[in-house]
C-alpha positions in Angstrom: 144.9 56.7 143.0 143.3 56.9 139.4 140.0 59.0 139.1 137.1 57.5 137.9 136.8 59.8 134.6 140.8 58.9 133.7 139.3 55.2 133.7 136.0 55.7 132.2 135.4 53.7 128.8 132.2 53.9 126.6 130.7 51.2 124.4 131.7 51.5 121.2 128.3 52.1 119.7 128.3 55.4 121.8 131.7 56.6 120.1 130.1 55.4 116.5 126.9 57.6 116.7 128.9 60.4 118.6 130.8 60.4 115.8 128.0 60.3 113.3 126.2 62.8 115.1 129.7 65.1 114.6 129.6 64.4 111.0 126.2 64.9 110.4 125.9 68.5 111.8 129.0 69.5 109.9 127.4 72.6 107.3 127.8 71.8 103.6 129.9 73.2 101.4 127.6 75.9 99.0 129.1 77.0 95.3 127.7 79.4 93.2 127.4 81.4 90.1 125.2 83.4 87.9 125.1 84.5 84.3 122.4 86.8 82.7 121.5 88.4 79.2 119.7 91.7 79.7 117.2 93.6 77.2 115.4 95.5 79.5 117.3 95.8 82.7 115.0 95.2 85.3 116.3 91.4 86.8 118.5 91.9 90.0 120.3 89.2 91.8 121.3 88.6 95.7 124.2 86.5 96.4 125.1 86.2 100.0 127.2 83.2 101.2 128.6 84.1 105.0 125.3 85.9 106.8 126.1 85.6 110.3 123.7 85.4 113.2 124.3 85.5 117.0 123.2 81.7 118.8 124.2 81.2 122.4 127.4 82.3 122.9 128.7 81.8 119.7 128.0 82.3 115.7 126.7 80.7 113.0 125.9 81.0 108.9 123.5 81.1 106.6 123.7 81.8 102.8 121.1 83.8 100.6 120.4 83.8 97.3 117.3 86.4 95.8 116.1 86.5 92.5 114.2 89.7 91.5 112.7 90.1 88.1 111.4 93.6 87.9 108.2 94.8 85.7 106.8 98.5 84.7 110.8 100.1 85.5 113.1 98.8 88.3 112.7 100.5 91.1 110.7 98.0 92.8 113.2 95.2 92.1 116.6 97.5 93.5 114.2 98.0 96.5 113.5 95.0 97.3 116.9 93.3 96.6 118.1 96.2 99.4 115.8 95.8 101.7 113.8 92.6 102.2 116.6 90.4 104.0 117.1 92.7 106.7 113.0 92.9 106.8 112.8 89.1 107.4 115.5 89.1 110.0 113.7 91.8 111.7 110.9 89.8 112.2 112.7 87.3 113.9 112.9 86.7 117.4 116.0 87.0 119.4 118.1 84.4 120.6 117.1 81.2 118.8 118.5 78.1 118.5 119.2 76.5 115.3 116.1 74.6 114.5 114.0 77.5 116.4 115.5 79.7 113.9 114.5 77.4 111.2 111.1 77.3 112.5 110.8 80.7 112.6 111.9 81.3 108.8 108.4 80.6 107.0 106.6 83.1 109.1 109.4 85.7 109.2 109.5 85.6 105.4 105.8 86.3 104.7 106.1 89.4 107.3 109.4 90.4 105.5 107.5 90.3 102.3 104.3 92.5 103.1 106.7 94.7 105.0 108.8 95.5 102.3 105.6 95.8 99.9 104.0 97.9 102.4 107.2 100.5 102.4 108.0 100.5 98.6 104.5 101.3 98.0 104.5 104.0 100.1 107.6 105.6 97.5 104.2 106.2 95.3 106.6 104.1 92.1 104.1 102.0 90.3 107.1 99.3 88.9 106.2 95.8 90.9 108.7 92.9 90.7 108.7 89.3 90.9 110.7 87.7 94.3 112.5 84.3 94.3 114.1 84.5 97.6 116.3 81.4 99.1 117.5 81.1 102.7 120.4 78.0 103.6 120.7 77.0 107.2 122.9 73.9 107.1 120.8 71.4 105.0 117.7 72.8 105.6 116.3 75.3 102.6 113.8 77.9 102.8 112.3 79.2 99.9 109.8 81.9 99.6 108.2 83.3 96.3 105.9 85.4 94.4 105.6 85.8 90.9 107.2 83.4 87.9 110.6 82.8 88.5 111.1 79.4 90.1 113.6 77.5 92.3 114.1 73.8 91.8 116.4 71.2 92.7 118.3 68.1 92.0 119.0 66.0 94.4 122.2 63.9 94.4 119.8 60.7 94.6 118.7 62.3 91.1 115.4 63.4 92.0 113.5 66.7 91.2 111.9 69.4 93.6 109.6 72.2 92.4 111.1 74.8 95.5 108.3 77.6 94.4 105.3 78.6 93.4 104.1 80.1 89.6 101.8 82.7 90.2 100.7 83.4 86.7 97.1 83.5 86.2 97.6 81.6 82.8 98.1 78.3 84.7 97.5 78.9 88.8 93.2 78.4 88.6 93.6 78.8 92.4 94.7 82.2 91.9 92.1 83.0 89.1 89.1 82.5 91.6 91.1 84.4 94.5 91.3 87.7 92.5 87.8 87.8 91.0 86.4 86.6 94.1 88.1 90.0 95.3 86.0 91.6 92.6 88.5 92.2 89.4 88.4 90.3 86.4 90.3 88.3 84.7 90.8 88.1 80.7 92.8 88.5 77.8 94.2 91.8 76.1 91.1 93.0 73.8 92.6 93.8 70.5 89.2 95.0 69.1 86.3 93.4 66.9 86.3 91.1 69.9 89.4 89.3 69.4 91.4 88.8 72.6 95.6 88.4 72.7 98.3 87.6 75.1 98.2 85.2 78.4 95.8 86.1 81.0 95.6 89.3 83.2 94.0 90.7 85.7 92.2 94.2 85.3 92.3 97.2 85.9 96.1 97.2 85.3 96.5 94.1 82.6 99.2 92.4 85.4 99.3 88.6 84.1 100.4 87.8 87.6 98.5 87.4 90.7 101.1 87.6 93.6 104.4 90.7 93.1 106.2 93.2 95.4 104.9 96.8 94.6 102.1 97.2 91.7 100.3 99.8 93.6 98.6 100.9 90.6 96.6 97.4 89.8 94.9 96.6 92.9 95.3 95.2 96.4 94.3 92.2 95.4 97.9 91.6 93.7 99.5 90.3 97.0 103.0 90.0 98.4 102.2 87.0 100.3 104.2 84.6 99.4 104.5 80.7 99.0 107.0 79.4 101.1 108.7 75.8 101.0 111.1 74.4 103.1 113.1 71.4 103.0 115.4 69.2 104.5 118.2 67.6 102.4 120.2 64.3 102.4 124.0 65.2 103.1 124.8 63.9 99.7 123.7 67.6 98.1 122.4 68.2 94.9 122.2 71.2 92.6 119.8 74.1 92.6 118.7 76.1 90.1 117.2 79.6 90.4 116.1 81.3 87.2 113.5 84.2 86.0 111.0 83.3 83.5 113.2 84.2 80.5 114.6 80.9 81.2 111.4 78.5 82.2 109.5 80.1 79.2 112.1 78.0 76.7 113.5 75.2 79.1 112.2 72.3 81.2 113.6 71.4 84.9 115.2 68.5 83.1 116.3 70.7 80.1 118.2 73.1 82.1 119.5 70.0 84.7 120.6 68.2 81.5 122.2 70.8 79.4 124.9 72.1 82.2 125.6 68.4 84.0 129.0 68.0 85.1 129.3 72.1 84.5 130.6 74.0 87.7 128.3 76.3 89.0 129.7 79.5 87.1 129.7 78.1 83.8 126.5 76.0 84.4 124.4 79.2 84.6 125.9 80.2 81.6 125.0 77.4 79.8 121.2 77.2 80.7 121.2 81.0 80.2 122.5 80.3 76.3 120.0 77.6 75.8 117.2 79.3 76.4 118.3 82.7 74.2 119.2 80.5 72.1 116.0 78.5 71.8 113.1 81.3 72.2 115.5 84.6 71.3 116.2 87.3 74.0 112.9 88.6 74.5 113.1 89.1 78.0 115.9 89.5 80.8 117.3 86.6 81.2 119.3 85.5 84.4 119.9 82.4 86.1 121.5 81.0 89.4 123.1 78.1 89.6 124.2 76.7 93.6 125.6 73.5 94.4 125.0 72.0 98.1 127.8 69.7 98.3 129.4 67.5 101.0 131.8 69.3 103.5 135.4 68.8 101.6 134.3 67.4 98.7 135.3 68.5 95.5 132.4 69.6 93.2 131.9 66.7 90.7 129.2 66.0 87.7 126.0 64.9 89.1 124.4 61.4 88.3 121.7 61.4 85.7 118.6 61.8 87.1 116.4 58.5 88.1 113.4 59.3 85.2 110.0 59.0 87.5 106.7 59.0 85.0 105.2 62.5 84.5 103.1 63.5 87.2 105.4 62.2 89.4 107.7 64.5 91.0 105.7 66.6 93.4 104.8 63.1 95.5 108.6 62.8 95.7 108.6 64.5 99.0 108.7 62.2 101.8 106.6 64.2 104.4 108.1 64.7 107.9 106.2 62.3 111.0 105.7 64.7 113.7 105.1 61.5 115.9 108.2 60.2 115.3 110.4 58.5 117.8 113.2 60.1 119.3 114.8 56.9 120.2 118.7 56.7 119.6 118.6 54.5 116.2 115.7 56.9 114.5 117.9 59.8 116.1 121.0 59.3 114.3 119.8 57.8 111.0 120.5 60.2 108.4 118.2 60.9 105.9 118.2 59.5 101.7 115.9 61.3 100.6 114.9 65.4 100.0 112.3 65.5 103.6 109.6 68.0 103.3 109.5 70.8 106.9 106.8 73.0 105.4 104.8 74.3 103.0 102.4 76.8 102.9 101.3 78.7 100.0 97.6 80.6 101.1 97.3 84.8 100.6 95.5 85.2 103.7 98.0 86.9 105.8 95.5 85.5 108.9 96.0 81.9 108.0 99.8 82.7 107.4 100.9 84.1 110.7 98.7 82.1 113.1 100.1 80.8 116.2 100.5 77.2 114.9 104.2 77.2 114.6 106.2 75.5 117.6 107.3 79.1 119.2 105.3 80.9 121.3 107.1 83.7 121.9 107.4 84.2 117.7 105.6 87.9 118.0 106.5 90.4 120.9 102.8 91.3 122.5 103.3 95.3 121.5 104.9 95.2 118.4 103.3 94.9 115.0 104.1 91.9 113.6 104.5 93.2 110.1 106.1 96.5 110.5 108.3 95.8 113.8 106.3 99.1 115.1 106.3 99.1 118.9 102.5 99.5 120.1 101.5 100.8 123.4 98.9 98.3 125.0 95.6 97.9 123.7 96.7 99.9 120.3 97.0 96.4 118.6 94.4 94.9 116.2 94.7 90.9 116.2 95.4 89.0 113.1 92.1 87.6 114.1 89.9 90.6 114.4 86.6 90.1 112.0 86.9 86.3 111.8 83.8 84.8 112.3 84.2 81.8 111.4 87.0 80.7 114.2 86.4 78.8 117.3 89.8 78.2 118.4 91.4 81.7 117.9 89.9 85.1 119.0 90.3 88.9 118.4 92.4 89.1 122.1 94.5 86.3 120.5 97.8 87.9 118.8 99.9 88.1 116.4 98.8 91.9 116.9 98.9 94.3 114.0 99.3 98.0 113.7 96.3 100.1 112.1 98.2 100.7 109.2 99.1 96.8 108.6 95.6 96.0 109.6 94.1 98.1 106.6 97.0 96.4 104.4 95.7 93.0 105.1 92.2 93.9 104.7 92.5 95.2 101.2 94.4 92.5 100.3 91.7 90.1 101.4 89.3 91.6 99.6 87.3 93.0 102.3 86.1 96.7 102.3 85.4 98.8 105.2 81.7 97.7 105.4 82.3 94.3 105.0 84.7 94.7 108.1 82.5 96.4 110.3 79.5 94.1 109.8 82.1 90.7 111.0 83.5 93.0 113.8 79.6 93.8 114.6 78.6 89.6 114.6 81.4 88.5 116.6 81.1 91.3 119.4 
């Protein structure tokens, strides 16, 4: 007698979007290089391609690629280069499946980030350093950021994606009003008889950026908060491009896209790295990262030129995700065209940034700081909410929980002083 599963058929629109389904969470293939001119020697580059993590009972990848453009010596950028991946994994929790994992990322990175600004600074080295720090799960990247040195992308569709955040005060406004609203000031190099010189900086200190890892010596109002993005890409690919500011200060996105197409990665970093020396001098490190997301066994091959949208027009290229969607079987397997935005987030307020929107409860354990990692006993926590006054949903007994040490961190760096803290603490009891 024949058993029913020898004899069992499917339709064969099953086996077609079984078979998509297999295809589509295949991980893409990730190339690489870098090139660099030095002067000073204070950029620093991260290249990681086979990070493994446990899920289930099984394994799986990631790739990380960190940017680190160091200022005042660079200490703080070796530091952070050797410590802040293992500070964002730290802060994740245990066991995760893949899209937990993913959704975990944007708040693990800003802990990561004050962690590892909170532990430098303790060194007492006054060097501070820029961060352009990219995580690669599958097709999904996160990027996090502080300081000038930007991420972008081009898709295979030919469009182009601003991956991160310029904190200069020269062109961030946002940023301007944050930091004198913290009580420094803002202004130009005074070269005497009143004429001022040089982009704008923030004093005491004369930092021209608003957001770094380490500066202790100009204020807590410099933050290492930084603005994360994270997207979702077609399984066609694209090229990114991660460079310091030697390179953005004398090319455009499409200048460096358009001077290395067709290059491979290795000698397309080289090539945007030459045209910028070559265009504004070497008067500052310059180093570049070039990393092409490309189909699983495909050959790397020139990318399309870009489709040309009018100016103003790339950051409403993001098609932004429905978080009603249907889960229905047609929407299920459809894969995406287009570069799909997950997140993005770019405040300083470390209690806006690790509220308890995301979708995981369980993101921080109850007696551990969620900074530091710090096991508390109970009751030793402060809440990421403690001194609000203006919340209705969220309360002081509501976590995250911080230690006393992270709590005074996030304080300064919101501009509040010790009076200003005890008079919110003193409305809301």
């Amino acid at each position: 007698m024949t058993s029913r599963c020898e004899n069992q058929t499917f339709p064969l629109s099953v086996l077609l979007k079984r078979e998509l389904a297999s295809e589509k969470i295949e991980d893409p293939e990730i190339v690489h290089g870098q090139a660099s001119h030095s002067k000073k020697g204070e950029d620093f580059t991260l290249l990681k391609t086979e990070c493994q993590r446990a899920m289930g009972d099984g394994f799986t990848t990631f790739s990380v690629y960190g940017l680190f453009d160091g200022h005042n010596g660079s200490a703080a950028a070796i530091y952070t280069k050797e410590n802040l991946l293992n500070n964002v994994l730290s802060a994740m929790p245990a066991d995760l499946n893949r899209d937990e994992w993913i959704a975990a990322l944007p708040r693990a990175l800003v802990a990561g980030f004050v962690k590892t600004d909170k532990d430098f600074q303790q060194r007492a080295k006054t060097s501070g350093t820029t961060v352009t720090f990219v995580i690669i799960e599958g097709w999904v990247i996160t990027v996090a950021s502080v300081g000038d040195s930007r991420c972008i992308f081009e898709s295979a569709e030919g469009g182009i994606y601003y991956l991160s955040a310029d904190h200069r005060l020269e062109c961030n406004e946002v940023e301007r009003e944050r930091i004198t609203a913290c009580g420094a000031e803002v202004g130009r190099l005074n070269a005497g008889g009143g004429a001022e010189i040089g982009p704008l900086r923030c004093w005491p200190g004369g930092l021209c950026l608003s957001r770094s890892i380490g500066d202790m010596d100009v204020g807590e109002f410099i933050v290492p908060v930084p603005y994360v993005k994270q997207v979702k890409l077609s399984t066609a690919g694209g090229r990114m491009i991660i460079s310091s500011d030697g390179v953005w200060d004398a090319l455009s996105a499409e200048e460096a896209l358009d001077c290395c197409r067709g290059l491979p990665p290795d000698a397309a970093a080289a090539q945007i790295v030459k045209e910028a020396v070559q265009s504004k001098g070497l008067r500052d490190d310059t180093t570049c990262i070039v990393v092409d997301i490309l189909p699983p066994e495909k050959p790397a091959a020139p990318l399309p030129p870009p489709k040309k949208p009018g100016k103003g027009m790339f950051r409403s290229m993001f098609r932004k995700k429905n978080s009603g969607s249907s889960s229905n079987d047609k929407e299920e397997y459809m894969e995406p065209d287009v570069v799909e935005e997950l997140f993005e987030e770019g405040s300083a307020m470390l209690s806006e940034r690790l509220v308890t929107k995301y979708p995981l409860c369980n993101m921080f354990k109850l007696f551990m700081c969620a900074i530091c990692q710090l096991e508390m006993k109970p009751g030793e926590g402060i809440s990421i909410h403690a001194g609000k006054s203006n919340s209705v949903k969220l309360h002081p007994w509501d976590g995250p929980f911080l230690c006393s040490s992270c709590q005074g961190k996030r304080e300064a760096m919101e501009g509040k002083n010790h009076q200003e803290i005890d008079m919110e603490v003193t409305v809301t009891s």
